[in-house]
N, C-alpha and C positions, 0 to 999 in steps of 0.2 A: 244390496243384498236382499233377498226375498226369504222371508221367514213363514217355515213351514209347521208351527205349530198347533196348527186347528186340523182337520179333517177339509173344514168349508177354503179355506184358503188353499189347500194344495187342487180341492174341487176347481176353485176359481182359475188357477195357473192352469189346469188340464185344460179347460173348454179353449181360452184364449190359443192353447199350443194341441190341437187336440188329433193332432196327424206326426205327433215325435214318436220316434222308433227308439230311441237310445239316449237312456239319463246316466248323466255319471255324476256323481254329488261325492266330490275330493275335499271338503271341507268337514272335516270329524264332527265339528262340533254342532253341523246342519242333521247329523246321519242319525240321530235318535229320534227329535222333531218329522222328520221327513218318513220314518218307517215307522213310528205309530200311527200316524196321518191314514197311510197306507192300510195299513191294519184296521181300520174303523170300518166298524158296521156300515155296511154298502158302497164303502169306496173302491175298495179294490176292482171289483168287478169295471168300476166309469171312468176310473180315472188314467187318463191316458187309451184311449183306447185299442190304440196302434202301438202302445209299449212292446217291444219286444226284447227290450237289453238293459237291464239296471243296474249301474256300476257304482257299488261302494267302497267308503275308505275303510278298511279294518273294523268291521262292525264286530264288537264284542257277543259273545256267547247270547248274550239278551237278546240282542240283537239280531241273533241267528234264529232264535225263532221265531221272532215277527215275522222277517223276511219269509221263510218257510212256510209262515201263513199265509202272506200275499200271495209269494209264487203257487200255493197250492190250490187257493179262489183264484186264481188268473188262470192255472189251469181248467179247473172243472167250467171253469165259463165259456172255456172254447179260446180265451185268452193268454196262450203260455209265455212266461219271460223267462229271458237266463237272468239270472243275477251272477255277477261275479267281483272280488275285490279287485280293489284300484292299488 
């Protein structure tokens, strides 16, 4: 299992994988760790650069704002993703 709770770590997993079009993260209890990660000052825009499909599991209300923040920095950067539930 790879644990997604820094910013620098999710950084790390992007460069190694840094041509994935489509994450799906079905494991609840990864999907808070992993969308704040996301949400950190200057990730969004680097990480994954080729993202274009981000599938979660039932991300609570919290949840859905984070997410909204990513998608919204991955838009204006020229970077758009869907995100949608698993």
């Amino acid at each position: 299992m790879i644990a997604f709770r820094s910013p620098d770590r999710l950084r790390e997993i992007s460069l190694k994988f840094s041509h994935v079009r489509l994450v799906s993260v079905d494991v609840e209890q990864l999907v808070l760790g992993i969308v704040q990660a996301l949400v950190a000052e200057d990730v969004a825009e680097g990480i994954f650069p080729e993202l274009t499909s981000l599938g979660l599991n039932s991300p609570t209300p919290i949840h859905g704002e984070a997410v909204e923040q990513f998608v919204t920095t991955r838009r204006l950067s020229g970077r758009p993703v869907d995100v949608y539930m698993l």
